[in-house]
N, C-alpha and C positions, 0 to 999 in steps of 0.2 A: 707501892701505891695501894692503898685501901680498896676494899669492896666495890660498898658508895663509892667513890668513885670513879672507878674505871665503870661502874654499871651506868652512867650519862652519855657513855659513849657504844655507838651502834656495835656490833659483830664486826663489818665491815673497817669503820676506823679503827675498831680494836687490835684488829690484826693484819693492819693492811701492811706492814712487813712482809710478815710471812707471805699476805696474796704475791706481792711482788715479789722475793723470793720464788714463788713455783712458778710464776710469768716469767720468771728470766730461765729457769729450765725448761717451761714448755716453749719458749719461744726458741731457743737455741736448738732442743731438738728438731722443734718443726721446720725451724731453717733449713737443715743439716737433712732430714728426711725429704723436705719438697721443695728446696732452690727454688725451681720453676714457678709456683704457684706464686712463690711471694716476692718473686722479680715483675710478675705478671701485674699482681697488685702495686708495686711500685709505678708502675709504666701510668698507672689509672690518675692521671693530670692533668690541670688546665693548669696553665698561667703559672706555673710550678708548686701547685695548689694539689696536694695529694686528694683525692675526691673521699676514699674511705673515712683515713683521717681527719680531713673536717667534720663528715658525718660526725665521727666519734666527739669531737673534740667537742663540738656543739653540744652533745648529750653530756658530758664531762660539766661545759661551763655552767649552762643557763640555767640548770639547778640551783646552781651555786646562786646564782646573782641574783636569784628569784628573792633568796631572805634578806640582800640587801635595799632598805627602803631611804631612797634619794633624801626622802624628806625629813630626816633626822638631822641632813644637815644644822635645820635650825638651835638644833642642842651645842655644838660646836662650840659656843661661847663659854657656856655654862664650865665646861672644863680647859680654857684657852690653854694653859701651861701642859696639860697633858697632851693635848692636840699640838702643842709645839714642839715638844719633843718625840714625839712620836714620827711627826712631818723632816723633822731634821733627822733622826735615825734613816727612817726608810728613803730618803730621796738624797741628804748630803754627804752620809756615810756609809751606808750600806752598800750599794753598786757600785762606790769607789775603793772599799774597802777590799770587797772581794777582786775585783782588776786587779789592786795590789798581792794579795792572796794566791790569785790565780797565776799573775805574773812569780811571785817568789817559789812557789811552791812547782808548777808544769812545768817553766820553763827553766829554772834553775836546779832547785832540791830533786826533784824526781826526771828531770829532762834526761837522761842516761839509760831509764827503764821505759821510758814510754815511744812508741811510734814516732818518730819524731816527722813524717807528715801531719799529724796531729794535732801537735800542742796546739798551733794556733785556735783549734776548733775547740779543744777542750777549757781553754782559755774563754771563747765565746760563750760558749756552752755555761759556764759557771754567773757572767757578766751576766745572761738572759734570766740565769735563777735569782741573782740578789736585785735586778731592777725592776721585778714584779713582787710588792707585799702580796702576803696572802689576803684573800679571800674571805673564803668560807671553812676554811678548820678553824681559824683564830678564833669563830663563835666556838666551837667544840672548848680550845684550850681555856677561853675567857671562864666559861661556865665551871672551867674542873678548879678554880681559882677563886672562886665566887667576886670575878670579875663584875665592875659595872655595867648594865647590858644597854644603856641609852651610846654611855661612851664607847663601849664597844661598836654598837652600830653605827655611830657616827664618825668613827675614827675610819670604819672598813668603807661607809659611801662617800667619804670626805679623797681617801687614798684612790679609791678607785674613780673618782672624777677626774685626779690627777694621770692618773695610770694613762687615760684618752689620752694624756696631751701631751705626758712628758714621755711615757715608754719609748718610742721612736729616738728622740732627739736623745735619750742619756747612753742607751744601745748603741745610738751611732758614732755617740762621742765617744764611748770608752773602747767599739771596737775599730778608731780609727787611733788613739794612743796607744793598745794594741797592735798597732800595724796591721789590724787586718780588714780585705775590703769592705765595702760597707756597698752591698747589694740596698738601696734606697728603695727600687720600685717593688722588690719582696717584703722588705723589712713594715713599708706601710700599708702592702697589703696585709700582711698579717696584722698590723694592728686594726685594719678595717674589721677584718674576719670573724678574728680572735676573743678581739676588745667592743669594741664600737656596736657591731650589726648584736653580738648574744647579750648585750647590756639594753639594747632599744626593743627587740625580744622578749627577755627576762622582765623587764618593766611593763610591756603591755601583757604581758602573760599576768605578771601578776596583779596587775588591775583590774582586768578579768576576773581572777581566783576569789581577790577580798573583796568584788561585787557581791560574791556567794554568802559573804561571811567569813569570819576568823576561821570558826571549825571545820570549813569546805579548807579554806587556806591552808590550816595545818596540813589536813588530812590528805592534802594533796603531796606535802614535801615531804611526808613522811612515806607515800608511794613512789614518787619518782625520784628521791636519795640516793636509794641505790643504784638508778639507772645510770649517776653521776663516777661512782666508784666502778661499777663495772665496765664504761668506756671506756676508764681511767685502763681498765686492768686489760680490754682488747688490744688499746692503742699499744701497752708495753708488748705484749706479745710480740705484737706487729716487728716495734724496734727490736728485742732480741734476737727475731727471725734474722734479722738484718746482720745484726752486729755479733752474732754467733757463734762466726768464726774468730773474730778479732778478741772477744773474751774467752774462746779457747787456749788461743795463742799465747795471752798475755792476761790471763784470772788476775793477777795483783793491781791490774788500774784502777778495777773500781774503789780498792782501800786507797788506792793512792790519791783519786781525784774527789774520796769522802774527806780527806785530812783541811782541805780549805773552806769545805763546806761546814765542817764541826768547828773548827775554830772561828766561823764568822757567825755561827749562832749563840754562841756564848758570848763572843765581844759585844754582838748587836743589842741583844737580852739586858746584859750587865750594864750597858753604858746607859739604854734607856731605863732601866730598871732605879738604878744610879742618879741620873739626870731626875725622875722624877721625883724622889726623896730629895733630894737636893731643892727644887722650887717651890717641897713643901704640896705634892700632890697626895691623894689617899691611896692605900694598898689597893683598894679595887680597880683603881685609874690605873697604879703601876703595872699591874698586873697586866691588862690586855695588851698598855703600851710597850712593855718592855715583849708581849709573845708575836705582837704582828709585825715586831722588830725581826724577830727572830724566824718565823718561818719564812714562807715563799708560798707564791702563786705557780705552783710546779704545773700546772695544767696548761696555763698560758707560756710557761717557759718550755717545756716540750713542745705545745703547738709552735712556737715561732721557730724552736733550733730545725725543727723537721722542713718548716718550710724553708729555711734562711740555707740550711746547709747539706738535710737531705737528710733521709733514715741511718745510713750508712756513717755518719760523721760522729766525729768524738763531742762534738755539741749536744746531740741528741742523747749521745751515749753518758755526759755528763749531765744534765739534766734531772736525767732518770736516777742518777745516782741521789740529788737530791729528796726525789721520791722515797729511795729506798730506806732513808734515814731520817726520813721525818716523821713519825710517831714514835719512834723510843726516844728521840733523842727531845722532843717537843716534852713530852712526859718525863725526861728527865728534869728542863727545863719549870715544868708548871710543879713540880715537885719539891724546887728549890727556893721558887717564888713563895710558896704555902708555906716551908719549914723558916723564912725567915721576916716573917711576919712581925715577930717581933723584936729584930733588931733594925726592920724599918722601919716601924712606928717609934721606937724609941729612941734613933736619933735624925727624925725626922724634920727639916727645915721648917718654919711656921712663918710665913711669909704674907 
């Protein structure tokens, strides 16, 4: 990857590997050194609502959701065929893909190496990462792409309107084909928490901000950005403290429950990427569609495995794995979109 490019992206998403990388050693030491303190902190719950961790997660989201602006929906037309295949990646194929993923790879391929009180969690654990689209990086990947930036915004507040209503109900279907229980009164509190209260938040906040002005607005997301990455990077601590021991035990899980999450970004990428040369869309449309195909909403998927199954569980512990392999593997991803630029305009559908 070039200069310019990698230089559009903060320090922070630069390297947020590596942050996580030393978050999963400092958190494992700290476990291993102070048990007590971070059993103490677990206990800290209402309604099996960890109190720290919402804190964090709050400061994680509402950043995020600050740059999405509801009112772009109206552009939605303007690119119907890219908004449709984007809607059909992230909601008909993606969550269902990974279940199968999840199911072939935990409980068959690698079921012999892993805990086997487990699987089911890490199994969940993956479901929660493909049934939330990303967010807020996919502005970062669109831009390294020279993504559309109207369809990018309207694709991200288009998905995340969805995300209210469908997240619960696709969760619950995939971890009851799963076989596994489906806690309903957790499951929609988190989506109250998670989703719903930091989105009605985030929108009066930012109504607020652009009263100020555009340059109060910027000038504000470009101070409390970080505060978004750093939660991100307390909460992991948190869970390695937890799960510390069990990736002592057994270091080869996290490659093993990275192999369903690598192979569902490239299927996801490829098929939208595909799909939209196919209807005869423009590289700047494929591009974002085929990236918010491809990543995840890892903030909201951590927050729900934690509340849904606890710090301690291979949900949480899979989740995280998604974190840790989402900026090289994204940058892989937006690198392959740019170098094939022109054998997707060249046989492009004209529809």
């Amino acid at each position: 990857m070039n200069s310019p490019t990698i230089a559009h992206m903060s320090a922070f998403e630069r390297y947020l590997t590596l942050w996580v990388f030393l978050c999963i050693v400092v958190g494992i030491l700290l476990g291993q050194w102070q048990p007590e303190l971070f059993q103490a902190i677990g206990r800290m719950e209402i309604a099996q609502v960890n109190l720290p961790v919402g804190l964090l997660i709050w400061v994680m989201i509402i950043p995020m959701l600050l740059k999405v602006d509801f009112g772009s929906l109206s552009q939605v037309r303007q690119h119907w065929k890219g908004i449709g295949v984007t809607l059909f990646v992230n909601w008909a194929v993606k969550p269902f893909s990974m279940a199968l993923l999840g199911w072939l790879f935990v409980r068959q391929v690698f079921a012999p190496y892993l805990p086997a009180d487990q699987l089911d969690s890490y199994v969940a654990g993956l479901i929660l990462l493909a049934a939330a689209p990303c967010t807020a990086m996919v502005f970062v990947w669109s831009r390294l792409t020279g993504g559309h930036p109207l369809f990018t915004l309207s694709q991200v507040a288009l998905n995340d309107t969805i995300m209210v209503f469908a997240f619960a109900p696709i969760v619950a279907l995939l971890l009851g084909l799963s076989a596994i229980t489906v806690p309903w009164d957790t499951l929609l509190t988190s989506v109250l928490l998670y989703i719903v209260i930091p989105v009605i938040l985030a929108q009066a906040l930012r109504k607020v901000l652009l009263a100020r002005g555009q340059a109060a607005f910027d000038a504000a997301l470009a101070k409390i950005g970080p505060w978004s990455i750093g939660a991100l990077l307390a909460t992991l601590v948190l869970l390695f403290a937890f799960q510390g021991q069990a990736i002592i035990e057994q270091p080869l899980v996290i490659a093993m429950l990275a192999v369903p999450i690598l192979i569902q970004v490239f299927f996801n990428a490829g098929l939208a990427y595909w799909l939209n040369r196919r209807v005869g869309e423009s590289h700047d449309v494929a591009c974002p569609s085929a990236l918010i195909g491809a990543s995840n909403f890892f903030e909201l998927a951590v927050a729900a495995a934690i509340s849904l199954f606890g710090f301690q569980s291979g949900a949480a512990l899979a989740t995280v794995v998604g974190v840790l392999i989402e900026v090289p593997v994204m940058l892989l991803v937006v690198r392959l979109v740019n170098q094939s630029k022109g054998w997707y305009e060249q046989g492009q559908c004209r529809t």
